[in-house]
N, C-alpha and C positions, 0 to 999 in steps of 0.2 A: 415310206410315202405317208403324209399326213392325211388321216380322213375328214371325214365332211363334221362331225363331230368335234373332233381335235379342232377346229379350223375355227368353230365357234366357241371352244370352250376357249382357244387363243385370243378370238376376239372379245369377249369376257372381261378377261384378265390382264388383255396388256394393249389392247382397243388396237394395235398394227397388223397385217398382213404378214405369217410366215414364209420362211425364204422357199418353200415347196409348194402348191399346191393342190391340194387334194386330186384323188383321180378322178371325181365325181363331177368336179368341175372343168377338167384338161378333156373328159369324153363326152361333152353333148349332157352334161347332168345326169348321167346313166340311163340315157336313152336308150344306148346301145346292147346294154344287159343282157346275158343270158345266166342259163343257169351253171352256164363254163365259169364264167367271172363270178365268183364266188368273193361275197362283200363281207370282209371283217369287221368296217367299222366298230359295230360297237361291243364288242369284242376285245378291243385293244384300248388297255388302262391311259388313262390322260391324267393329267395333274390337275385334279378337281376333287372337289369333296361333296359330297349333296348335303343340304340342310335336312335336316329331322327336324320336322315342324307337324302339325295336325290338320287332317283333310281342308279343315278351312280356311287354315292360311297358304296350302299351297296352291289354293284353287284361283287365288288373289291375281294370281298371274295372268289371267283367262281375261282378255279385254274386249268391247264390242267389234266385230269384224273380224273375229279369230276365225280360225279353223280347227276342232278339235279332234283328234283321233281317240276312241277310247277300243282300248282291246276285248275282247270278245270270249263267248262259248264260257267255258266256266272260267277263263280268268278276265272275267269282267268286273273293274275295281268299284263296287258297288256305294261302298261309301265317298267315293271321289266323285263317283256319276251326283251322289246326292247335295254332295256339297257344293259341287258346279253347279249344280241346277237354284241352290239358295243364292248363292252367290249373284246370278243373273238373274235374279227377282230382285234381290235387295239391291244391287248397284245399279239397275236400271240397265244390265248391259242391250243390245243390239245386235241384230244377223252375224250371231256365232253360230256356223256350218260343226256339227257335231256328224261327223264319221265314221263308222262301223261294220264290221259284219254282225252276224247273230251277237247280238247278246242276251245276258241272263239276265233276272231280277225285274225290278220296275224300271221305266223309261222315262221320268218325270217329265222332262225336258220336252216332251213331245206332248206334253197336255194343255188344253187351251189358253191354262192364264201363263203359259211360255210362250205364246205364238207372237212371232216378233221380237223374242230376245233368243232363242235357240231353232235352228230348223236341221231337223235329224236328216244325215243323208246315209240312205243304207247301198252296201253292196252286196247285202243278203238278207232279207229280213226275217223276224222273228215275230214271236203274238205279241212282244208288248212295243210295235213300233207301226200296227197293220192299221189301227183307226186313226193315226194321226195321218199316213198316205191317203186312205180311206178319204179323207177328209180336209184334204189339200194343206196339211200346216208340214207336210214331210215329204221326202222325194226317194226314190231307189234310183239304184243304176241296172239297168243288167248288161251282166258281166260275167263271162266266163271264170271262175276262179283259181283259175292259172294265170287269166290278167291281170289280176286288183293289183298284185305286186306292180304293175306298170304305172296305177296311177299317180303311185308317190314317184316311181323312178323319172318317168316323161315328165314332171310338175304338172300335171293337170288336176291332184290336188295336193296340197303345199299345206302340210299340218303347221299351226304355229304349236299347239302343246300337243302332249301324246300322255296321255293317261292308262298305265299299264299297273298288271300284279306278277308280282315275281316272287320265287324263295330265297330266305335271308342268301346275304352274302357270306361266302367259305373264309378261310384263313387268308385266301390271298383277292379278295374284295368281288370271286365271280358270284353273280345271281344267274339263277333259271329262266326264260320266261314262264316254264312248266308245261302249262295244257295248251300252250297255244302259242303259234310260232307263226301259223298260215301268213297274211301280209302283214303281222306286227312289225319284223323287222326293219320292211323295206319302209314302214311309217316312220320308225325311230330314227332309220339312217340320216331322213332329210327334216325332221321336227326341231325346234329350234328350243324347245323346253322340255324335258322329261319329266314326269309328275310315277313314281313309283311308288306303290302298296306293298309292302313289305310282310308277307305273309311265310305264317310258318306252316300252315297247310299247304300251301303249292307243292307240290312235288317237284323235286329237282331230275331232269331230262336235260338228255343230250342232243350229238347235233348240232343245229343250227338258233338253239335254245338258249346258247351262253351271252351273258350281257355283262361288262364290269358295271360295279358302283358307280364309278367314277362319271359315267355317262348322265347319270341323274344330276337333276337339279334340284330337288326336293323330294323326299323320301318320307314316307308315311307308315311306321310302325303298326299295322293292324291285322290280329288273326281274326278271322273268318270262316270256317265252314264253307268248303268250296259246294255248289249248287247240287243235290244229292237228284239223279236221276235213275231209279229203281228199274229194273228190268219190266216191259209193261204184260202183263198176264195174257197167255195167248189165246186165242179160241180156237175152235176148231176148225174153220176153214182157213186161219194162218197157218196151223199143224199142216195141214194138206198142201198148203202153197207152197210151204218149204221143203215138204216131202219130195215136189217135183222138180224144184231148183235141187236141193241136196240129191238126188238119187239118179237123174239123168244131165244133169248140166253141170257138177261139181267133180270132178277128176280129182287122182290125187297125184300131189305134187301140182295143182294150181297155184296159180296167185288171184287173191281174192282183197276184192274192193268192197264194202258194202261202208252204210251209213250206222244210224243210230233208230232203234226203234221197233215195233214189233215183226216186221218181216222179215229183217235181218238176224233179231234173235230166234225167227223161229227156222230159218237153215243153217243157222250156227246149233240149235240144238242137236241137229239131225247129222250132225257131220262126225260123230265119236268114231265111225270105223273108217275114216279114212284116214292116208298115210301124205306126211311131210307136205302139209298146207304151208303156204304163204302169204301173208299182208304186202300189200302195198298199197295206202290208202287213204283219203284224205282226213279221215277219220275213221276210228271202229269203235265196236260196243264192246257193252260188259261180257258176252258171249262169248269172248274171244279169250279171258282169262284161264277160262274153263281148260279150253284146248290147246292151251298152249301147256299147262299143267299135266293133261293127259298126254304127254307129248305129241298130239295131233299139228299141231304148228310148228314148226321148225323152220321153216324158212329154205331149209337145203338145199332145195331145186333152184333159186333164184339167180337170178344170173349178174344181177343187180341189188346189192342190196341184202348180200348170202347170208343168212345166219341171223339176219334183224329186223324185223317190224318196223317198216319207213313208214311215215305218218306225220302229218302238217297240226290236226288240232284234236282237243279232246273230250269228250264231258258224258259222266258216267254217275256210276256210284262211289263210296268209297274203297270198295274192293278195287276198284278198275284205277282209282287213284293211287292203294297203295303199292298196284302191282308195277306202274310206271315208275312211278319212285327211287330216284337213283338206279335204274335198273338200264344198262348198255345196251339190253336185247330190246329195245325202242328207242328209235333214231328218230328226232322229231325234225322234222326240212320244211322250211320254206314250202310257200302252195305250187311258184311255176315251176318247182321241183316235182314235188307227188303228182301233182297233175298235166305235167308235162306228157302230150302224145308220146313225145319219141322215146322218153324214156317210160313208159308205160309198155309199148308195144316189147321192150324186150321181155318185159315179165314173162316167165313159162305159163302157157294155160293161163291167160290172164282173165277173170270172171269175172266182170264188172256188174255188182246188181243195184238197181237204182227203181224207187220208187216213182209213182206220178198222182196226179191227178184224175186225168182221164184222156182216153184214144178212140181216136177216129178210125172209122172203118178202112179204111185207107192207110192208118197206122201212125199217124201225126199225135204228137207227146205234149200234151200240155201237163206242167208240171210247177210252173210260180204262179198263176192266178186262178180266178174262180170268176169266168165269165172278163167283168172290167175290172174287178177289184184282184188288188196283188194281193201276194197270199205268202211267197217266201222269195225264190230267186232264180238263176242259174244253175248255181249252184257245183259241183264239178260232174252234175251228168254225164254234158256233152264232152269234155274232157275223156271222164273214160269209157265211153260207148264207145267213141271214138279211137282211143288206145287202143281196148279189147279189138276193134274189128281189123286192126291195121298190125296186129301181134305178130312179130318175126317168125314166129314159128308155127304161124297157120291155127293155131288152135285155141286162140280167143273166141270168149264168149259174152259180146254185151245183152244183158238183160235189162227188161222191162218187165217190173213185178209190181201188182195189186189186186186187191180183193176185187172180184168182179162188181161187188155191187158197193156203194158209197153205205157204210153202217150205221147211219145215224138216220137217210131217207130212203133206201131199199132201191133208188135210181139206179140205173146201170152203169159202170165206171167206161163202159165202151158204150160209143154212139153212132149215131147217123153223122153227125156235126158237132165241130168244139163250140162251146159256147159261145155265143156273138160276144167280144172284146176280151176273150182270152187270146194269149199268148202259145204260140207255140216254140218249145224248147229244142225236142229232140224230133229233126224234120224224119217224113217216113221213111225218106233214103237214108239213115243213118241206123232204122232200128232191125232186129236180127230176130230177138225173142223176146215174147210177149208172152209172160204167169200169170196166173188168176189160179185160185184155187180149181177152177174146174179142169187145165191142164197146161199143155205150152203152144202155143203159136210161131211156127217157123215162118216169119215174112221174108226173109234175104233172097231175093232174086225171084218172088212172086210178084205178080201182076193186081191191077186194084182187084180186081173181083178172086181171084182166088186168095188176095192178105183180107178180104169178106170173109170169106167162106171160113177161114179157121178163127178168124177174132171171131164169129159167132160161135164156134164150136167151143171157145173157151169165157163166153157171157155166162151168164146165169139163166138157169131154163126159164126162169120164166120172162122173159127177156127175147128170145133169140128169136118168136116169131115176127114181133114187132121190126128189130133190127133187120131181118132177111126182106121183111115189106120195104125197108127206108131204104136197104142198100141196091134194091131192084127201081126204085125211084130214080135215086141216085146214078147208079151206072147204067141205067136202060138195059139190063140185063141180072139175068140170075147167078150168085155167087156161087163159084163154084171149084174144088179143088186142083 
């Protein structure tokens, strides 16, 4: 069966319709998609060759009214971001839609004297995309991140180029994507120009991470230094927040979600005596190399996914980059993969730890904005809050973990109310356990005044009289356990 790729490199080359076509087109555009129907596309070699040309000449291809996908986390093709973005100064291009999750580096394209020739649409954002939304020249989606892969499949957005970075091609013409697979794929499947950065730092990863040559349409030789993100230095009251996730909410033989950043590194420190951990996750951090080294991760217990580290995207240091590296014990899949409920819920022990923003006494999770202003995204939170509490085997754990107090103005991260024009992510029927360095908070099947009574018990002391005054306002009565 010919793919949606094949079908354009045919039109290309010999401008007719082949006698087959594509499955893409015979089912609804891939509206129908699950993560059953498993898409090779681009995957599977076509009779094309890509041009080897330099960032600037393949960026030529990019016209006004495009829609551009650029790939993300650290394989964000930074020199091709830079070269699109001259390019649409100097050609005078027009409302080119540039599409992304997080990415790394600078954001040109979202800076004022772009406004009107580029308008950034994020599915996740990042710092260097927050003052252009800020400031109306940029848009987000929110978006669970098990959907984004929908938005290419449904067309409701329709890349004309996709600008990705990938490691050279092997003896028989396969490329990596590397660090990032999350909805790159399902970009590429339906993009009508491939623009690829040819790097010999990527590291080569499996799964769902194989792309031939052949699928490119222009190819751009450039090594790079993928984005170096250093383990961040812990304090002390993260030492303690981890200590209570690690020591009462970490079993062994879990399977464990966590993101990137200091609270994750700091219950990954604290996990060396436990036995056969597992990943499953949309991403992990450099902490994880450690453990897997001291044979603390194994993966064994899994019931899904036995023996390997499943994981959508990734962005570390270089240790964390070279441990991926050709290495089979990391399976990198697709996002409505990792963070698909149903397939999360089988995980053993599934511990999902997901930071926020800030929670309401009542237990409502804002976690993409700050008041009106957006801040990041969805993100896959509610994904695996929501796996962890639905876990086959009764014994998921979704957590909610943050410093009790914001570290930069000593506010309290728990309140009376979210702040007027924030968002909320994770509703309070969805949350289970609430960390704060001061202890754990069990809400599942507490009432408003008693999910009071212990989010005060894990505020910050100096904090808690204030809160016990707002939450006696609030529910006309005293919190109680």
């Amino acid at each position: 069966m010919a793919s949606l790729r094949q079908l354009t490199v045919h039109l290309k080359n010999h401008g007719n319709l082949p006698s087959i076509l594509p499955r893409s087109l015979l089912y609804n555009n891939g509206a129908d998609r699950s993560f059953f129907t498993y898409s090779s596309e681009i995957a599977n070699p076509v009779k094309n060759e890509p041009k080897y040309v330099t960032p600037e000449e393949a960026v030529k291809c990019i016209k006004s009214c495009d829609t551009v996908f650029v790939s993300g986390a650290a394989s964000t093709p930074v020199p091709l971001v830079q070269a699109m973005t001259e390019h649409g100064k100097a050609d005078q291009l027009s409302g080119v839609t540039v599409c992304h999750m997080h990415t790394e580096g600078p954001a040109p394209y979202t800076d004022e004297d772009c406004q009107g020739i580029f308008r950034s649409l994020s599915f996740f954002m990042a710092a260097n995309v927050r003052k252009g939304v800020a400031e109306g020249r940029s848009d987000c989606v929110p978006i669970f991140l098990s959907e984004i892969p929908k938005l290419f499949h449904r067309k409701i957005v329709q890349p004309d180029v996709a600008m990705i970075q990938v490691s050279p091609p092997d003896a028989q013409g396969y490329c990596s994507l590397g660090t990032s697979v999350d909805c790159v794929r399902a970009a590429l499947t339906y993009s009508k120009t491939i623009i690829a950065q040819i790097n010999r730092n990527m590291p080569r990863t499996f799964g769902d991470a194989v792309i031939h040559k052949s699928h490119f349409d222009f190819a751009c030789e450039l090594d790079r230094p993928l984005p170096d993100h250093p383990s961040p230095a812990l304090t002390d009251d993260m030492r303690r927040l981890g200590k209570h996730i690690a020591e009462n909410l970490v079993d062994d033989g879990a399977t464990l979600q966590m993101g990137i950043g200091a609270i994750p590194d700091a219950v990954l420190e604290l996990l060396g005596g436990h036995k056969d951990l597992g990943i499953h996750s949309e991403m992990f951090a450099n902490g994880v190399v450690e453990l897997v080294e001291r044979g603390v991760i194994t993966n064994a217990k899994k019931a899904v996914g036995k023996g390997r580290i499943v994981t959508s995207f990734l962005i570390g240091n270089k240790r964390l980059y070279d441990f991926v590296n050709d290495n089979p014990f990391v399976e990198m899949r697709e996002v409505d993969y990792t963070n698909s409920t149903f397939v999360i819920a089988q995980m053993p022990k599934m511990t999902a730890i997901n930071s926020c923003i800030e929670v309401d006494l009542t237990g409502q999770v804002v976690s993409d904005s700050i008041g009106p202003r957006m801040f990041s995204g969805f993100g896959g939170q509610v994904d695996f809050i929501r796996g962890a509490s639905e876990a086959l085997d009764g014994k998921g754990k979704p957590i909610i973990a943050m410093t009790s107090t914001n570290p930069k103005t000593g506010d309290s991260k728990i309140v009376p109310f979210i702040k007027e024009g924030a968002g909320v992510v994770t509703s309070r029927a969805h949350v289970h356990y609430v960390v704060t360095e001061q202890g754990i908070a069990s809400l599942f099947g507490k009432s408003l005044r008693q999910r009071a009574y212990h989010l005060i018990e894990i505020a910050h002391p100096t904090h808690r009289e204030a809160l016990e005054k707002a939450a006696f306002k609030r529910l006309k009565c005293m919190p109680a356990p």
